[in-house]
N, C-alpha and C positions, 0 to 999 in steps of 0.2 A: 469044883465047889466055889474057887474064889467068882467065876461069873457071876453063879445065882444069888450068891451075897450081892451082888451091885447092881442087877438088875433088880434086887429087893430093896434095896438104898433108895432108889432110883425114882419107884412106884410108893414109895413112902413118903417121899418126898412131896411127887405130884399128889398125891391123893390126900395129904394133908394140908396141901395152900387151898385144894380145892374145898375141903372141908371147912374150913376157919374163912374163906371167904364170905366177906359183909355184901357181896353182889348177888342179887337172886335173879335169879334165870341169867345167869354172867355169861352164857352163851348163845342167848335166842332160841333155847332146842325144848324150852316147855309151853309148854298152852299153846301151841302155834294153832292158829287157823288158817289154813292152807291160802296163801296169799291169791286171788283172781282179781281181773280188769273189773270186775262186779263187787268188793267190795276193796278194792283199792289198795291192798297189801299192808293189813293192820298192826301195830307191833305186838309183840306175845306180852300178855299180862306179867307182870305187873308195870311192866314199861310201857311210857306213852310221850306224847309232845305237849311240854309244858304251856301249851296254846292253848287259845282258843278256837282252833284250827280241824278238822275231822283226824282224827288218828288213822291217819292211812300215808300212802306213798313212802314207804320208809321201812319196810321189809321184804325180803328176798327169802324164798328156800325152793330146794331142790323137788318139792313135792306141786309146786303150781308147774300150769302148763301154758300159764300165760308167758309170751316174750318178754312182758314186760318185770316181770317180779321173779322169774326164774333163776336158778343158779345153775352153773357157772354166767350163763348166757341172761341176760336181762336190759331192761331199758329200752324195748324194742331192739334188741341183739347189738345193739352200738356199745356196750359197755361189759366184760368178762371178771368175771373173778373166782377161784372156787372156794367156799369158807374154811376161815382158818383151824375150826375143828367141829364136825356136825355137818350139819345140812342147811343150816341157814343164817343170815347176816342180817344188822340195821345198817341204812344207808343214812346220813343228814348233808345239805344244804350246809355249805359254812360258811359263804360267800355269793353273791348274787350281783353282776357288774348291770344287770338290764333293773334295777331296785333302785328309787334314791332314797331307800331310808331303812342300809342295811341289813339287806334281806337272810334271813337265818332261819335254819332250824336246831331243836335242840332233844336230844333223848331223856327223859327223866327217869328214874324210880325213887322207889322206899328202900334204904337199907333195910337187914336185916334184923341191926339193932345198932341201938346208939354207937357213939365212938366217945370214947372216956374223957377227960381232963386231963392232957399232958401225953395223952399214949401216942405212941410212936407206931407209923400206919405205913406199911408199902403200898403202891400202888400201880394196876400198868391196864392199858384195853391199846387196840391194834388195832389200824386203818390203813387203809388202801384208793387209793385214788381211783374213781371211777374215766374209763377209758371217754366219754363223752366230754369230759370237762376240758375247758378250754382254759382255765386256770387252775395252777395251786397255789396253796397259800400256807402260814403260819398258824399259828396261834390256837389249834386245835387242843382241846385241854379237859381236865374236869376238873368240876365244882364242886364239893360237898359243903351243906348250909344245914343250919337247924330247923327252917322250913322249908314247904315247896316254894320255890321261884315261877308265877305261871307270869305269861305273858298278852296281850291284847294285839293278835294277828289278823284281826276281823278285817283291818283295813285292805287286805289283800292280799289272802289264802292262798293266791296261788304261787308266792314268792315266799309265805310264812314269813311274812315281816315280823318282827317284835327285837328286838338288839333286848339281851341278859346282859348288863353292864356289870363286871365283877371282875375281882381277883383269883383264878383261881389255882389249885394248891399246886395240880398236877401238869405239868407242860416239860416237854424233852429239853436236857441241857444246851442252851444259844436257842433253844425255838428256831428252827430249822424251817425252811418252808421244805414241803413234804411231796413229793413230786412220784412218788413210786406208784404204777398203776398195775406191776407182774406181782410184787413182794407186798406179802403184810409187813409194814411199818410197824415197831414197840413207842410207844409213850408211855413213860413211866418217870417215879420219883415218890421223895419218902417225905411225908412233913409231918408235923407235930399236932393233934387235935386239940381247938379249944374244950372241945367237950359237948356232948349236946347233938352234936351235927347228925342228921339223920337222912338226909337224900342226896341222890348224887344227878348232877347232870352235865353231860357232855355237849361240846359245839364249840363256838368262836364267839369268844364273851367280848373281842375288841372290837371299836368300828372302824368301819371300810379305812377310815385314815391312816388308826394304829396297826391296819393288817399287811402283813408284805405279801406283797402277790406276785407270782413269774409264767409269762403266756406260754404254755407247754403243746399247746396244741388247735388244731383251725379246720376250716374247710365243712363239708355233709357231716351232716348229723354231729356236729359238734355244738357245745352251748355255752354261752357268757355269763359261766358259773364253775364252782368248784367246789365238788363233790366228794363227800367219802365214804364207802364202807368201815361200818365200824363192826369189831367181831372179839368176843373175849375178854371181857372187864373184872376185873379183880382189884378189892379191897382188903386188906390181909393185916389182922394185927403185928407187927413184927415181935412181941414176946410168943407168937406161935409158929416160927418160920425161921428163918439162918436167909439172913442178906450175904452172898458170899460179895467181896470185891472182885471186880471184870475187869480184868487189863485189854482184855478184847481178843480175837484168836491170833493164830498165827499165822504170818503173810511171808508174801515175798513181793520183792519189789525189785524193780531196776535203778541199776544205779543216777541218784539225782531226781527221783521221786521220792513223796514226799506221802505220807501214809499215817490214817485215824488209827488211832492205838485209843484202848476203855471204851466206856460204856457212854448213852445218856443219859442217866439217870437222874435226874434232877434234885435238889435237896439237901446234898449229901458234902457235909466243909470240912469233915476232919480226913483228908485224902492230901497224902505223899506220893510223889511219884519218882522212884530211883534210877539211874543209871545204871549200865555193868558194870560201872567202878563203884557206883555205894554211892555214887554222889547226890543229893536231891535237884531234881529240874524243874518240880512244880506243884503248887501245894492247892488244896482246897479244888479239884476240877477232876470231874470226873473222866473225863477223855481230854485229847488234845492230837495236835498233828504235829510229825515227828519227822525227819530228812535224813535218817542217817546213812554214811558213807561206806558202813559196811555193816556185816553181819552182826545183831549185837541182839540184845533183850532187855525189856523195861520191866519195873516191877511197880505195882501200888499198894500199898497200906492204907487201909481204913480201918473206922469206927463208927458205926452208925447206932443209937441208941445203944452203948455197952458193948455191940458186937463188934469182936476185931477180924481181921481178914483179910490176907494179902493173893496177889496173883501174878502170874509170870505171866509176859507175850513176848515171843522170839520174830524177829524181824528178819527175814534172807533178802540181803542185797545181790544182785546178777549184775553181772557185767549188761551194758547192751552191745549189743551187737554193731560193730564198725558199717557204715553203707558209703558206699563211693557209688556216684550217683553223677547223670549229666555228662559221661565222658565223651569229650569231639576231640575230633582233629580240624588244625584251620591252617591253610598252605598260606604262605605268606611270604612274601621278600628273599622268595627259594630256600623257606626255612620251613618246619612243620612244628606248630601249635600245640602243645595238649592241655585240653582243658577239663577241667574236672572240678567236683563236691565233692565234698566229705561230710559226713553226720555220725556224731558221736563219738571223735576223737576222744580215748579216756587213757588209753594206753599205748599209743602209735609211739615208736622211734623214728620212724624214717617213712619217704616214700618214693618208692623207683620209678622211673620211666623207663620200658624197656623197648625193643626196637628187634625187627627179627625183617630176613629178607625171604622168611618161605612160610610165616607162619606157624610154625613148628620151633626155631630153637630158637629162644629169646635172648637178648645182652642185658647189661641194664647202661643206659648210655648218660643217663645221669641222675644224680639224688638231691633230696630236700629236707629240711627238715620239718617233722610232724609240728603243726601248730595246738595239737589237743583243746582246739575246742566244739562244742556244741555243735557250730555248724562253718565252713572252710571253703575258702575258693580257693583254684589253686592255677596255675599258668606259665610251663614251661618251654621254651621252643626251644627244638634240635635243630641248630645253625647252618648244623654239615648234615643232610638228610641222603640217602640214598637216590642215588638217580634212578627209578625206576616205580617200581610196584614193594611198598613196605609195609609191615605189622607195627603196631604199636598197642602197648596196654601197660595198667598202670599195677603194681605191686607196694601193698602197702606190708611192711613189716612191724608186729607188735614188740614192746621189749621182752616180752617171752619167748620171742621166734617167731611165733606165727603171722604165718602171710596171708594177708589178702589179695583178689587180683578182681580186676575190671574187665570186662568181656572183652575181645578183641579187636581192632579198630584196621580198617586198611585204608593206605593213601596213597596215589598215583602222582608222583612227582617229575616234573619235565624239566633239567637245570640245563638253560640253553648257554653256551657257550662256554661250556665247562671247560676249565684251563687245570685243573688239578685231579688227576685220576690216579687212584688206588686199585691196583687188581694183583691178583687174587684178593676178594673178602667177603668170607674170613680168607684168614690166610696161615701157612704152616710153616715153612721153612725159608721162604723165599718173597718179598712182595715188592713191585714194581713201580715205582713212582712216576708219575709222568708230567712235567711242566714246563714250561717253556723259562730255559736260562734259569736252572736249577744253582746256586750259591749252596744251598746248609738245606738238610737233612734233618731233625731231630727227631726220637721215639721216646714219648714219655708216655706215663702211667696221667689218669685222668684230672688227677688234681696236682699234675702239675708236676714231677720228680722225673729229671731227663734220666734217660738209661743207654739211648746209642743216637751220638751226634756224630754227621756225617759232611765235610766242607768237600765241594766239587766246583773245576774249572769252569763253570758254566757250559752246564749240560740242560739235553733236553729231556733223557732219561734213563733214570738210574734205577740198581737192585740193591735191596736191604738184606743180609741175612737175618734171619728172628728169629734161627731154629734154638739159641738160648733163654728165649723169653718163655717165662711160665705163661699158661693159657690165661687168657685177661680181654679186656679194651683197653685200647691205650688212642691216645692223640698220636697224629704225625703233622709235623709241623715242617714245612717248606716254606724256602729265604729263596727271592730272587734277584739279582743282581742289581734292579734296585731296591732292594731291601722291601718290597710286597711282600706280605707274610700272606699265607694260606695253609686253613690246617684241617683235618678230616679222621674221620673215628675207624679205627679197625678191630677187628677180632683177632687174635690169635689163639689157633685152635691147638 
């Protein structure tokens, strides 16, 4: 039972703005006469172009079979939309770059009936950028006046020259330039009537100067214009409606982005917007863009004409994901290079170089510390490298544990004249030093903490026992009788 209650809420709702709306034929879907290339796709009564211009080019429905005025498909097939409810749209001209005397078109009607003295009015119609156009632009809005606004386009019909110079009431919060050619676009906002006003008309009442424009698109069949379907216009007393307040839905985001939270609804000053602590971040605006660091939720408080109204939006921050990126190895000075990126340091502790002579069982032969930021070079060389054929790859550790790894890397290394060898390595019980007029011995742990020092008469090669050493890398460090130090990495296994 609780469903069918809210899907009656729901259809009460709808069926009552649609009722109280001051928009006659607010959706294109009465009087139509089926648009054709023969009479040029005329708008449905009681809508027309405040011109003196032929009332054609400027409607689209699913019932013609022309390319040119069809839906979804129209404009000669270069431009797609399918309407935002019904079967058919008006299109206007809002902008014209091939014009020098602001070339526009604009949709007109007759309200229903007047609009009061002081009454408080919502307002919203939805557009969509036609795929053809090579510009979008700003400043798409409506006008409501107490007369018709007609215009003198005789000078050159085919661009519907006439500039409507005006204020008008309705335009989205910032005036956005409007670029969306898949999604119906909302323009909406609430203002106060002087009274009187009885027509409404749509378009771009600034000139070409006052209008922001951004090149979206080029090449065949495109044109040095900016176009839009219009679909869906509503004028609504608000003493017959519930403005609710829109914090906006709810997102998720990665961490360090940066996320539109509310509405645009234009008009509307008595707006608080809270924090998860109660605190106020910002008053009078009906949206805004928000960064937070973690998971949290915004709230707003309104009043619009008497109505109060608040709304929750919950914001999920994610981690992103660590990428180590660009990994090489570079042979150098009989030493081996690893170089590497990082992107997205957010939570890294450390990161290993690790080192394997079969591919299979890794070391780590030495560590760094994470730099956590955004983006990371990094450059370490293994001094004492294996003489032969070696793995390497990099191991990033987060402070939760988790590990990251870089794909596997191999390098052939030739160390000519090698005076210090290590064998067995790994090694278990027993490992072999070899160097010409061996002095001192040392076994230390990698950062450095000796554990078995060893002085000899000058030898040329000695045995270490290790079978006390827990499993590790450790340095060994050979002294020779003139005090040459050389030192090389082992495993003990």
């Amino acid at each position: 039972m609780k469903y069918w209650v809210t899907i009656l809420l729901v259809l009460q709702g709808y069926i009552g703005n649609t009722q109280y709306n001051l928009v006659p034929n607010y959706s294109f879907e009465d009087s139509v006469v089926c648009p054709s290339d023969i009479n040029g796709g005329p708008l449905p009564a009681p809508w027309y172009l405040p011109q003196n211009v032929p009332n054609k080019l400027c409607y689209f429905h699913s019932c013609s079979t022309s390319s040119n005025y069809s839906v979804p498909n129209n404009v000669g097939n270069t431009s797609f939309q399918y309407a935002k409810t019904g079967q058919g749209y008006a299109g206007v001209d809002v902008y014209n770059s091939l014009s020098f005397f602001d070339g526009r078109y604009y949709l007109q009607t007759k309200l229903k009936s007047l609009l009061q003295i002081g009454g408080c009015y919502y307002a919203e119609f939805w557009v969509s950028l036609l795929n053809y156009s090579r510009i979008a632009t700003n400043n798409i809005a409506m006008l409501v006046t107490d007369t018709a606004i007609l215009v003198d386009a005789s000078y050159d019909a085919q661009f519907g020259i006439g500039l409507i110079p005006a204020n008008p009431q309705i335009f989205n919060y910032g005036n956005p330039v409007i670029t969306d050619t898949l999604n119906w676009v909302k323009i909406s906002g609430v203002f106060t009537a002087q009274g009187g006003e009885e027509y409404l008309t749509i378009g771009n009442f600034k000139d070409d100067t006052n209008t922001d424009t951004l090149r979206v698109n080029s090449g065949v069949n495109t044109y040095e214009k900016a176009a839009y379907y219009i679909d869906d216009i509503y004028l609504i007393p608000l003493d017959s409606m519930f403005l609710h307040a829109d914090a906006g839905t709810d997102k998720t985001i990665t961490q360090g982005d940066s996320v539109y939270i509310g509405s645009y609804i234009n008009g509307i000053n008595n707006i608080t917007w809270y924090n998860s602590t109660g605190s106020i971040i910002a008053t009078g605006i009906p949206g805004m863009y928000v960064q937070p660091a973690a998971s949290t939720f915004y709230v707003i408080e309104q009043t619009v004409c008497g109505q109060y109204s608040k709304d929750t939006v919950y914001i999920t921050v994610g981690v992103v994901p660590l990428v180590i990126k660009n990994y090489e190895l570079i042979i150098k000075n009989e030493g081996v290079v690893n170089k590497w990126i990082t992107l997205n340091e957010i939570n890294v502790s450390h990161l290993n170089v690790q080192r394997s002579s079969n591919g299979v069982e890794f070391n780590t032969i030495q560590q760094t510390a994470a730099k956590n930021n955004t983006y990371n070079e990094y450059s370490i060389t293994d001094e004492q490298p294996l003489n032969g054929t070696s793995y390497y790859r990099i191991e990033a550790v987060d402070k939760d544990g988790k590990r990251t790894y870089t794909k596997t890397e191999k390098v052939q290394s030739k160390i000519e004249n090698e005076k210090l060898k290590i064998y067995p390595n790994p090694a278990k019980d027993i490992v072999n030093v070899s160097f010409p007029k061996i002095k001192q011995v040392t076994v230390a742990v990698i950062i450095g903490r000796k554990l078995i020092t060893n002085n000899y008469n000058i030898l040329n090669n000695v045995q270490l026992g290790i079978s006390s050493l827990p499993k590790g890398i450790y340095s060994i460090i050979v002294v020779d009788i003139g005090n040459n130090i050389q030192s090389k990495i082992i495993t003990v296994e």
